[in-house]
C-alpha positions in Angstrom: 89.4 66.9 168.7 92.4 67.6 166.3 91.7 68.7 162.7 93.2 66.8 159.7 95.0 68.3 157.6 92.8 68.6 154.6 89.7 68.6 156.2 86.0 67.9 154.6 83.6 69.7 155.1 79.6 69.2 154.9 77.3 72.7 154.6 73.6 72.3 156.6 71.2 75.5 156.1 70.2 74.5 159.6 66.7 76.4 159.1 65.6 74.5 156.1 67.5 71.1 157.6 65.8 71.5 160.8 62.4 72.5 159.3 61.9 69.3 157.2 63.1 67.3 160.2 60.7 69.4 162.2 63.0 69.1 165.1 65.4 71.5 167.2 69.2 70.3 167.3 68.5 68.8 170.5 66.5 66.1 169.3 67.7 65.8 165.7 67.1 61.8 165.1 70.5 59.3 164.7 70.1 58.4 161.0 69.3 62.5 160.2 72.9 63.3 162.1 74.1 59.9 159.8 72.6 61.5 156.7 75.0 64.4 156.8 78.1 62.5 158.3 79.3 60.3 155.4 82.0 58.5 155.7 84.8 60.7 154.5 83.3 64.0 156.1 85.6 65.7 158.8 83.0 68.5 159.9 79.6 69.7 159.3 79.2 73.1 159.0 75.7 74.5 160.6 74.9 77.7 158.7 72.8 80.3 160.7 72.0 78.9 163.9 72.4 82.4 165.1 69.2 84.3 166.8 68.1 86.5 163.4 66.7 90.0 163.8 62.6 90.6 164.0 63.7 94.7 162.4 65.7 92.9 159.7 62.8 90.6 159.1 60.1 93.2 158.5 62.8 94.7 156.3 63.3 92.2 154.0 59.2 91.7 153.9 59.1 94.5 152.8 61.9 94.8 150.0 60.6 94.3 146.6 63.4 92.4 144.8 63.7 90.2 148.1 60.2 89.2 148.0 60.1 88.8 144.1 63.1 85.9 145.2 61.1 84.2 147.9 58.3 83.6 145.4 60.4 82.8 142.2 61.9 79.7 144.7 58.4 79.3 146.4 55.1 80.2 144.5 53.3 78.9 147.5 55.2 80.9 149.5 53.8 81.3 153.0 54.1 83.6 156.3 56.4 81.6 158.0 58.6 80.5 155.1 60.7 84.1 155.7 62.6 83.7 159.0 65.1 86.9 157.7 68.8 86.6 156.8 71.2 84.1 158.7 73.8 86.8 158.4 71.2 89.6 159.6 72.4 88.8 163.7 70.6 90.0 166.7 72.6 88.3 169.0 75.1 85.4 169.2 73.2 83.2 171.0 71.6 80.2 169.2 67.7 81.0 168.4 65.3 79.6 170.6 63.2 78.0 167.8 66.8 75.9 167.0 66.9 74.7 170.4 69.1 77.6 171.9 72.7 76.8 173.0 71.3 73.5 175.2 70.3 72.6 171.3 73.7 73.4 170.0 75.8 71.3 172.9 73.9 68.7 172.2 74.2 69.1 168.5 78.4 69.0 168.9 78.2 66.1 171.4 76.4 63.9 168.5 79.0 64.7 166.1 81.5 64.7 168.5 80.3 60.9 168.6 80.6 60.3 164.9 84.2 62.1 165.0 83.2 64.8 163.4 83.9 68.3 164.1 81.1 71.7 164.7 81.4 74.8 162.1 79.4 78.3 163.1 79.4 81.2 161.8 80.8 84.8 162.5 79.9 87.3 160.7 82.6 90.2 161.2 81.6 93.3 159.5 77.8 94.2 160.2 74.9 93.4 163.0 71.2 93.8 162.8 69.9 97.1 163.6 68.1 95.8 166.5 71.5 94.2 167.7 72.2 95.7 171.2 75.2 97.3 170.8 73.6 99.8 168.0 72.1 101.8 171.7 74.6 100.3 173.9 78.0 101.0 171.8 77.4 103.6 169.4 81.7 103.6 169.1 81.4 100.4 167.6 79.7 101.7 164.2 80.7 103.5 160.9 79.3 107.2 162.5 78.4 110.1 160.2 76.2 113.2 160.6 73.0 114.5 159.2 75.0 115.5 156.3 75.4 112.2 155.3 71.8 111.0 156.2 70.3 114.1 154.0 72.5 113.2 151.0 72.1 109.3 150.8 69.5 108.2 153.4 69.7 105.0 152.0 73.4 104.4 153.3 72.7 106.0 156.5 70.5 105.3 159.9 69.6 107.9 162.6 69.4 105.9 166.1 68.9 108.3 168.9 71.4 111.1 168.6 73.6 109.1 166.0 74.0 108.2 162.7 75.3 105.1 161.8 76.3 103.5 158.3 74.4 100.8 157.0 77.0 97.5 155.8 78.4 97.4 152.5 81.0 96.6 150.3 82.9 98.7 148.0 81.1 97.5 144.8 77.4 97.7 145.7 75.0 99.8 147.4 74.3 99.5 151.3 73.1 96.6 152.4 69.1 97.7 154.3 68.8 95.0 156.8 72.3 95.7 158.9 74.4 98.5 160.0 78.2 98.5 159.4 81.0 98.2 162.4 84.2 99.8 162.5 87.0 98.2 161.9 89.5 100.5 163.2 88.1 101.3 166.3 89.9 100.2 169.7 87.3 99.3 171.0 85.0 97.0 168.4 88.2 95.4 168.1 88.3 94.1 171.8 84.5 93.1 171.4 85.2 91.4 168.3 87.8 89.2 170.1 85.7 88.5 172.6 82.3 87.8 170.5 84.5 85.4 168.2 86.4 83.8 171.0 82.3 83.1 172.5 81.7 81.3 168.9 84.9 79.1 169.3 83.6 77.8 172.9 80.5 76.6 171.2 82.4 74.9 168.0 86.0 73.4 166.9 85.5 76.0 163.8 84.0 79.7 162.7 83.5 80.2 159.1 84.3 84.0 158.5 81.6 85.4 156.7 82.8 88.5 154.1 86.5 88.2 155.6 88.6 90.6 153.5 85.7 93.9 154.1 87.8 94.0 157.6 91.4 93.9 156.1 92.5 97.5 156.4 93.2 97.7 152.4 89.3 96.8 152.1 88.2 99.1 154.9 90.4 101.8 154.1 89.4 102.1 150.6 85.4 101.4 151.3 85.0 103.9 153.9 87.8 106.6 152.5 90.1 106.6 156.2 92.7 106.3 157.1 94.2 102.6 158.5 96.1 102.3 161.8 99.0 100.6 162.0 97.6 97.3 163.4 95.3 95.3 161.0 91.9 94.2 162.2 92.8 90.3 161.6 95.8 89.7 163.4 94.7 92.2 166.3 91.5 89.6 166.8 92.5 86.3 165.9 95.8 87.2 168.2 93.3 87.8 170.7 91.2 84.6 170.3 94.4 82.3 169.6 95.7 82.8 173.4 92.1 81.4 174.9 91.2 78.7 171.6 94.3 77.7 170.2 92.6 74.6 168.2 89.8 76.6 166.8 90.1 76.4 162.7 89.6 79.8 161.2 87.7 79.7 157.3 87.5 83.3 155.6 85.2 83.7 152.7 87.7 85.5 150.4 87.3 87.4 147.2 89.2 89.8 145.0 92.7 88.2 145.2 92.4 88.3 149.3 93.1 84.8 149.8 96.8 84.9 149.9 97.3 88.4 152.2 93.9 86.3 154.4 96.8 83.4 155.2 99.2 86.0 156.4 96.7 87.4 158.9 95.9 84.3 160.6 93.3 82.3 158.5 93.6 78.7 158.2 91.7 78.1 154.9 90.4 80.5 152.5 87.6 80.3 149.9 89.2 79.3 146.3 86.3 81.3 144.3 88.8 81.5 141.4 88.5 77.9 141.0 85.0 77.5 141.4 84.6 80.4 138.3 87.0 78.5 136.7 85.2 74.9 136.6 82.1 76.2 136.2 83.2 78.3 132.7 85.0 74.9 131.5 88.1 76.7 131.5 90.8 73.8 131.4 93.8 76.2 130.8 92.7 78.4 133.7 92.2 75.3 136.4 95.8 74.0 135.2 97.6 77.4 135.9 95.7 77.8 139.0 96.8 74.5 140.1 100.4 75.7 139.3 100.0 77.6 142.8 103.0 76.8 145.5 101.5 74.3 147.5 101.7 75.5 150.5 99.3 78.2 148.8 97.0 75.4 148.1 96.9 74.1 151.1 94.7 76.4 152.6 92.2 76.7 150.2 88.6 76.0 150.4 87.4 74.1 147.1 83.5 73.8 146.3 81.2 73.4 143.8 78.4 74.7 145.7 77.6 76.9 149.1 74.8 79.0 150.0 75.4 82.0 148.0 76.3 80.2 144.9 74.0 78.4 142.5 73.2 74.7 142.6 76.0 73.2 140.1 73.4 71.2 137.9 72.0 74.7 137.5 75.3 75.7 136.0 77.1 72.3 134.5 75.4 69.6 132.5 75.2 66.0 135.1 78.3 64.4 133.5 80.1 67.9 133.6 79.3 68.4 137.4 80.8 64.8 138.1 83.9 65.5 137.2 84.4 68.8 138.8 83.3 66.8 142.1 86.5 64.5 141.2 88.4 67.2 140.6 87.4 68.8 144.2 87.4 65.6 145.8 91.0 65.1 144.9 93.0 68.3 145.4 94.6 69.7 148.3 93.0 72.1 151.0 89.6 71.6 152.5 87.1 70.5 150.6 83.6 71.8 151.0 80.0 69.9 150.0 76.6 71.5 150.6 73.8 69.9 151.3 71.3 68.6 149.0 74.3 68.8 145.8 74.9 64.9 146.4 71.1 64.1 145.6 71.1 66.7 142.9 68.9 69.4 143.7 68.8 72.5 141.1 66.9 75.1 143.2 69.2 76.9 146.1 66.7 78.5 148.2 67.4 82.4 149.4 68.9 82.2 152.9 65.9 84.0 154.2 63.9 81.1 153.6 63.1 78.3 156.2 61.7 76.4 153.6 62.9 75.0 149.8 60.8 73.4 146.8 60.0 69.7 146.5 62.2 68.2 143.9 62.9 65.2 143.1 66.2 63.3 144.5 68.8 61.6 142.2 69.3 58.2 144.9 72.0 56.9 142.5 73.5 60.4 141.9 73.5 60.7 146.4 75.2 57.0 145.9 77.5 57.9 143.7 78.8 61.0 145.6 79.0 59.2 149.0 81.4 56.4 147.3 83.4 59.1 145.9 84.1 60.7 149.4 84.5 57.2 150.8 86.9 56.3 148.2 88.8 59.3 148.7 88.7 59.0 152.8 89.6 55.0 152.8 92.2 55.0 150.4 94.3 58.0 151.8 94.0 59.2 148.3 95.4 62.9 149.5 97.9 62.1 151.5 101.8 63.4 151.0 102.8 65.5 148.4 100.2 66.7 145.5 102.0 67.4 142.1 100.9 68.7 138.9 101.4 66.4 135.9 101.7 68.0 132.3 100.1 65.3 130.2 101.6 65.3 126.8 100.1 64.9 123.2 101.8 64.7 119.7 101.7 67.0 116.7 98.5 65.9 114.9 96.7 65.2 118.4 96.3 68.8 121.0 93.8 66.5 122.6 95.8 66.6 125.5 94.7 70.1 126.2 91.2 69.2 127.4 92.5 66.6 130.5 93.9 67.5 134.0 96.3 65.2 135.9 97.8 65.4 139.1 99.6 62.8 141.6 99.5 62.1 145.3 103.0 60.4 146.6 102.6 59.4 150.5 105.3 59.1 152.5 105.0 55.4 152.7 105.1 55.4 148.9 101.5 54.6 148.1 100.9 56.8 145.2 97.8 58.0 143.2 96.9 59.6 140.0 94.0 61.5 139.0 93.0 62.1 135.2 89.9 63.9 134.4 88.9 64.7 130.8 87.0 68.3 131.4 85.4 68.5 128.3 82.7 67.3 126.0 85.1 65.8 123.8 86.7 62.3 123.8 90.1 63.4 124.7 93.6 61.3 124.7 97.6 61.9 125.7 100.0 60.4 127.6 101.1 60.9 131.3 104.6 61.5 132.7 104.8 58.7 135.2 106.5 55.8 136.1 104.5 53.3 137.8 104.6 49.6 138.8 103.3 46.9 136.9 99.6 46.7 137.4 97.4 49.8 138.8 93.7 49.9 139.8 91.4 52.9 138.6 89.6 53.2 142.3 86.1 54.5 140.5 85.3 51.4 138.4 88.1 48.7 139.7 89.4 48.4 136.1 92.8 46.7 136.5 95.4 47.8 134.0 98.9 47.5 133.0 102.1 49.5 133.3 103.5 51.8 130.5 105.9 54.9 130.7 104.6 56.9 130.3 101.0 56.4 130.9 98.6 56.3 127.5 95.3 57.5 128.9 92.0 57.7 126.5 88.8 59.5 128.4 85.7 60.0 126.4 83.8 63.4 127.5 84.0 64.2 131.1 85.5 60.8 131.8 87.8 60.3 135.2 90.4 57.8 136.4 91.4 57.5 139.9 94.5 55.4 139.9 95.8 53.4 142.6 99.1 51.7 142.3 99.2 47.6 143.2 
């Protein structure tokens, strides 16, 4: 099944999802596969179906600030609420208690049915201690001595005659629950092709957990060696590219690695920027960010929400939130949703946790979201070129300042123009464009008339979604 060119995406924590369902994904009912297939939605992403590690289990037990976390989300926390970290892998092969990789088949066959396309993870830089290449490939691992174990046992783990790194980035201590591969060595490289090229036979894409730690700047720098000439990305996705050409490639991203993530073979990248922007209410910054080259754009991932960030009513106010899903909704690259943001829940459980609080569902908010994605899918509202509009104000009115506008031109000339007022305050100025007579604002099927240029008046938060007759 091809991809479109600025896919959507829907995020599933398949523990929690499959919990409530109390199901595996082989016999995950119709209307539960509907739920998370809205119209609009071009692949569901199915975080951690992976088989987690039983060591990296009992090691997050027994970590204090992980436990305090389980019960701040669940007070009524229980035994088998803590199935460990998705990203804590023992082996890639989907866990039994999902269904196992029977599960999974038939999971991609039902949305295969819908049209809708299978995201897994990968998860590049680390494995579980118990994983079986810690015994089996000690080559594959960060290796120190007992040096390095005596000064900072908390970095370090002694497995037979070796010691091997625990994972981490460069601006945090070691991670306790994995132990870090080696991204210069030969021969984790040719594993790595083949582990990831595994993933793309069960999916039609990999979401790249932590993609820049692998980059040889990143790697370099983190673990103070030397690079080879090769980098890690293009040596692997080369590799996977000659057996799953198709496969779409997503790299979490952070630091400014987005752009040098493209180069080496990515297809999208996160846009975190523009996440930190909208969720700070900084206008300015989300207009010169948009004032990327568009090819740029393209390839970004834009998202209010995902597993590792909070629930956006937890960090905008309802009306706020709405129009930074327009704003998402309606911008080039992919476009990412996470389960349970559409009904408006405020809690985001740890991703240890195979089970989240009650809370009470917004049905109208859930309706409002779908409509937007709908609108957005049936109306070809991103199609052709995406530009930038600079919305004007005059000298006793800066006004102006506080919207964002931007136009979609297809090449069969249907056009549409987005207008969202990100602020608090009423906010009015007029908008470079030339358009015909009469023009439809998609969201509420006002009807108004033509004017060049384009006087628009939003109170706070207000959006238009224009359509020309």
């Amino acid at each position: 099944m091809s991809w479109p060119e600025r896919p959507v995406i829907y995020e599933v924590n398949t523990a929690v999802w499959l919990g409530e369902l109390s199901c595996t994904l082989a016999d995950v009912p119709p209307e539960a596969w509907n739920a998370v297939t809205p119209a609009g939605v071009d692949a569901v992403w199915l975080m951690g179906v992976w088989e987690r590690s039983t060591l990296g289990l009992a090691i997050a037990n027994a970590h204090p600030g992980l436990r305090a976390s389980f019960y701040e989300t669940l007070p009524d926390l229980r035994v088998e609420d803590v199935a460990g970290s998705p990203y804590c892998v023992r082996r890639y092969a989907v866990a039994s208690e999902f269904g196992g990789d029977e599960g999974l088949a038939k999971a991609r066959a039902e949305l295969a049915s819908r049209g809708v396309r299978l995201i897994l993870d990968y998860v590049p830089n680390h494995v579980a201690p118990d994983h079986p290449w810690v015994v089996e490939h000690p080559e594959f691992f960060v290796r120190g001595d007992l040096d390095d174990y005596t000064a900072d046992p908390q970095s370090w783990l002694i497995v037979g005659e070796n010691v091997i790194a625990r994972g981490k980035d460069p601006y945090f201590p070691a991670w306790p629950d994995v132990v870090q591969l080696d991204a210069f060595s030969p021969a984790f490289r040719a594993a790595a092709t083949m582990t990831l090229a595994s993933v793309a036979a069960r999916c039609d894409g990999i979401r790249c957990d932590m993609a820049m730690l692998m980059t040889n700047e990143v790697f370099s720098r983190t673990w103070q060696v030397p690079p080879p000439s090769a980098d890690f990305w293009p040596e692997v996705i080369g590799g996977l590219r000659a057996e799953h050409p198709e496969t779409v490639l997503i790299a979490e991203a952070y630091w400014n690695m987005e752009w040098p993530l493209q180069q080496q073979g990515f297809n999208f990248c996160y846009d975190k920027r523009l996440y930190d922007r909208l969720v700070a209410g900084d206008v300015s910054g989300v207009r010169s960010h948009l004032l990327a080259d568009p090819g740029y754009q393209s390839r970004l991932v834009r998202f209010l929400e995902n597993q590792d960030e909070p629930r956006v009513l937890s960090e905008l106010s309802p009306a706020a939130a709405r129009a930074a899903a327009v704003v998402i909704a309606t911008l080039p690259g992919a476009t990412l949703w996470h389960e349970g943001q559409f009904e408006g829940r405020h809690v985001r459980p740890p991703v240890f946790l195979a089970r989240r609080p009650d809370e009470q569902l917004d049905d109208d908010l859930a309706g409002w979201y779908r409509r937007l994605l709908a609108i957005v899918a049936d109306h070809g509202v991103r199609r052709g070129v995406f530009r930038l509009l600079d919305v004007q104000g005059w000298p006793d009115n800066r006004s102006c300042e506080r919207l964002l506008a931007w136009e979609w031109t297809a090449a069969d000339g249907a056009r549409h123009l987005v207008v969202v007022n990100f602020s608090d305050q009423t906010a009015q100025g007029l908008i470079p464009v030339d358009w015909p007579e009469k023009y439809t604002d998609l969201l509420d099927g006002s009807v108004y008339e033509a004017a060049s240029p384009l006087y628009v008046e939003l109170g706070p938060w207000g959006c238009h979604l224009f359509v020309a007759a």
